[in-house]
C-alpha positions as CSV (number, residue, x, y, z in Angstrom):
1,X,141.3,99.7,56.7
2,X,139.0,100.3,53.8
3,X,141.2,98.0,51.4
4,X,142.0,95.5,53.7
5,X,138.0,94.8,54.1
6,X,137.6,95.2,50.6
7,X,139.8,92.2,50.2
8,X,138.4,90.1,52.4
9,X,134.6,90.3,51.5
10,X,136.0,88.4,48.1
11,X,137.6,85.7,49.5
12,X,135.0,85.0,52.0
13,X,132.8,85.2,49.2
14,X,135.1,82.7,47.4
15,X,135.1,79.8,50.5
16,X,131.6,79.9,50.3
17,X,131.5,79.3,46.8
18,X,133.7,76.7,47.3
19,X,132.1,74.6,50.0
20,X,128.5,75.0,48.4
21,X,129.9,73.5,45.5
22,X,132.1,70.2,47.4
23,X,130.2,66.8,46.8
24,X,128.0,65.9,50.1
25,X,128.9,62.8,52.0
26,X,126.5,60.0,51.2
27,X,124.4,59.0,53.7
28,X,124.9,55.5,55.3
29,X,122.2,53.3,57.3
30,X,123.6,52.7,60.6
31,X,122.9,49.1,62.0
32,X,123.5,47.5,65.5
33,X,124.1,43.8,66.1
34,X,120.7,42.1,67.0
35,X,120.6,39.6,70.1
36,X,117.8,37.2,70.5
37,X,116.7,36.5,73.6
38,X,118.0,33.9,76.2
39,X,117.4,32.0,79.2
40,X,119.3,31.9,82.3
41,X,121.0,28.7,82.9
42,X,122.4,27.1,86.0
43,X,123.7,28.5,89.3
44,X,125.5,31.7,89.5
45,X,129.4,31.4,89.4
46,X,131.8,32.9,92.0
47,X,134.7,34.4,90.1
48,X,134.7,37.7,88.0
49,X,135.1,38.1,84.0
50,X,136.4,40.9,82.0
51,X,135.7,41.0,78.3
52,X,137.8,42.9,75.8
53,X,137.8,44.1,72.2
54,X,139.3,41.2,70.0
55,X,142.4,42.2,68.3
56,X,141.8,42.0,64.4
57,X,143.0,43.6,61.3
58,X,142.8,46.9,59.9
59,X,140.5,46.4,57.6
60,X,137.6,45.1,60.0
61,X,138.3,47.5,62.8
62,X,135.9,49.7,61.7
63,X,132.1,50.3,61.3
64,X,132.5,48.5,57.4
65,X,130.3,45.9,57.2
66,X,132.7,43.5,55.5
67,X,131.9,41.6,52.8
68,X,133.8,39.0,50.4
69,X,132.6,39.2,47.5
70,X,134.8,36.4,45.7
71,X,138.2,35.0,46.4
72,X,140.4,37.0,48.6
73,X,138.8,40.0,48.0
74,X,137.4,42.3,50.7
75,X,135.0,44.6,50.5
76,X,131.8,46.4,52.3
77,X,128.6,47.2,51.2
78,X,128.2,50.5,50.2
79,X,126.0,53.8,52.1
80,X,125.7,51.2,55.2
81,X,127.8,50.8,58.3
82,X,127.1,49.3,62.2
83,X,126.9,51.3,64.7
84,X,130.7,50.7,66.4
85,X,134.2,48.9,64.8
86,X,133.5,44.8,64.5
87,X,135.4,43.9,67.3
88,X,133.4,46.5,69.7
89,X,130.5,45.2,68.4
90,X,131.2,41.9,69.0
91,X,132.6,42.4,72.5
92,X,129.2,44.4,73.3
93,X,127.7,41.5,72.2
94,X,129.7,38.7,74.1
95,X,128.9,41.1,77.1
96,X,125.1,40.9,75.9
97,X,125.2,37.1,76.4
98,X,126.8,36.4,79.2
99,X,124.6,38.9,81.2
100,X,121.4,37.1,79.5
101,X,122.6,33.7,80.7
102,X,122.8,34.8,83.8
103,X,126.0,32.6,85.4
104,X,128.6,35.0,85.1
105,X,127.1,38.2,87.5
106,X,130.4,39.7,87.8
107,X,131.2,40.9,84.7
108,X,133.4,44.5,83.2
109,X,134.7,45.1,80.2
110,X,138.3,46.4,78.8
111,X,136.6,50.2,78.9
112,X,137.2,50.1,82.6
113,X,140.2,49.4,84.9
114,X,138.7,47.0,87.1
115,X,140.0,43.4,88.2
116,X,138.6,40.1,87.5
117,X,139.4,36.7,88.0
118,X,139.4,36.0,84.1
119,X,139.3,38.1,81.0
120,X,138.5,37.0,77.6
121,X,139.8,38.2,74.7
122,X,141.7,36.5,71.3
123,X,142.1,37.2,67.8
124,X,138.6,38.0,66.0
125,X,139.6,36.4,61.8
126,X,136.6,36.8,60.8
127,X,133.4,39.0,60.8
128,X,131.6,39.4,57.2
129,X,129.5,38.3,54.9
130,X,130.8,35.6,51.8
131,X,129.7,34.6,48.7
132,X,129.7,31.1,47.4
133,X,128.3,31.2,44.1
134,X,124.9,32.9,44.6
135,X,124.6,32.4,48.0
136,X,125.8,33.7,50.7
137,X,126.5,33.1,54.4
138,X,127.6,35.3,57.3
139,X,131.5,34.0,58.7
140,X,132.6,34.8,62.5
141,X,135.8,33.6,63.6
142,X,137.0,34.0,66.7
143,X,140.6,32.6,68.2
144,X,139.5,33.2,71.5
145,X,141.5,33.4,74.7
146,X,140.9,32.7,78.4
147,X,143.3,34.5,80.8
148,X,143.9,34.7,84.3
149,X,143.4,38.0,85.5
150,X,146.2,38.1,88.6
151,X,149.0,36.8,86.0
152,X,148.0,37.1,82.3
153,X,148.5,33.7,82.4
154,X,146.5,31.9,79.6
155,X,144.2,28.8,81.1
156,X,142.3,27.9,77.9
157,X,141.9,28.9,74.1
158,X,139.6,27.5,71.4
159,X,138.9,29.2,67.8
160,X,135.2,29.0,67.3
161,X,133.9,29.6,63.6
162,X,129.9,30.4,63.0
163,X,128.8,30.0,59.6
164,X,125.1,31.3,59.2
165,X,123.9,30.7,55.7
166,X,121.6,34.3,54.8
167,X,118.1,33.5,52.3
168,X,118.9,37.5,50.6
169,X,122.1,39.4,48.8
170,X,120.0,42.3,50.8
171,X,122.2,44.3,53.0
172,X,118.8,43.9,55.8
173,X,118.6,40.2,55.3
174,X,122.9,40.4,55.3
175,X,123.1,42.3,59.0
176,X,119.5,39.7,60.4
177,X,122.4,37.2,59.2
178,X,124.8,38.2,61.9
179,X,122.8,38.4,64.2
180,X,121.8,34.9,64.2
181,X,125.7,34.3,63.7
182,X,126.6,36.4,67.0
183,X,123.8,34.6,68.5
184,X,125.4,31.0,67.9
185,X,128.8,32.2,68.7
186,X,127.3,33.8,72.0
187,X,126.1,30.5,72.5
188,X,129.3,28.4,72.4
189,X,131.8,31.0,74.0
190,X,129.6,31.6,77.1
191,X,129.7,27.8,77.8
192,X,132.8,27.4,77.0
193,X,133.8,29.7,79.6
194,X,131.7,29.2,82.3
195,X,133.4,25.8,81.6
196,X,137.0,26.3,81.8
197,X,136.5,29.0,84.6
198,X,134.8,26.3,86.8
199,X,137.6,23.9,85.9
200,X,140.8,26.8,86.4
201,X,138.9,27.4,89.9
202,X,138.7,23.7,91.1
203,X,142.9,23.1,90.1
């Protein structure tokens, strides 16, 4: 019993070594998607929306904050991340907007198993910062899709693409840049489909 101790004080001894000695993860700034504030518009709508994570490619379903820095290279910036994968973020934020325009009341998301009357949802292309030259400009695109909730039958889809030119290569000035971004797209998709979702209920 003696030896068996004695051999195991080293090699404990040894994993601590070991682990003191590993390189320490660097540590990133975490940022959320800002929203600016917006005004209700319009009477309340009757049907029910669902709003679900975009499908998008590997690359961009994750916290990266994507960047291009010339051609087709993809890249993001280093030590800083957001808060959740791209297209969580931007469904969060899709969610965001519609509750802060106020016509679509009944609304759920793909984290649930609840019906509606509609879900949205599509292909997100693009979510990341580019650099023409020495500028640079924060690109969504979003092939979006409108579909009826008691047949998965698609009534409407539209690709919407935001370009927000950014004044700084800063990675703060970068993420203020999609925000104003998510707030333009916000802007189009939520009339868009309190448009076609008035229009699919009157046929």
């Amino acid at each position: 019993m003696k030896r068996a101790y004695q051999l195991i004080v080293p090699v404990a001894l040894a994993l601590v070594s070991a682990c003191s000695i590993l390189p320490k993860p660097d540590p990133s700034d975490v940022y959320r998607l800002a929203a600016a504030p917006a005004t209700v518009q319009g009477t309340p709508v009757a049907w029910s929306l669902r709003v679900t994570k975009p499908q998008t490619s590997e690359f961009l379903d994750s916290p990266r904050i994507a960047v291009v820095p010339n051609g087709d290279l993809i890249s993001s910036y280093a030590n800083s991340r957001w808060s959740d994968p791209s297209p969580v973020l931007l469904r969060n934020r899709l969610l965001d907007g519609f509750q802060r325009d106020g016509r679509v009341t009944l609304l759920s998301t793909d984290d649930t198993n609840l019906q509606a009357d509609y879900e949205l949802g599509g292909q997100l292309q693009a979510f990341q910062s580019e650099y023409r030259g020495n500028a640079v400009e924060v690109v969504f695109r979003l092939d979006a899709r409108l579909v009826r909730g008691s047949d998965q039958r698609i009534i409407a889809s539209r690709r919407f693409e935001v370009r927000q030119p950014v004044g700084d290569t800063k990675v703060p000035a970068v993420v203020a840049g999609f925000g104003l971004a998510g707030d333009q797209l916000n802007k189009q998709v939520v009339e868009w489909v309190v448009q076609q979702g008035n229009g699919a209920v009157k046929r």
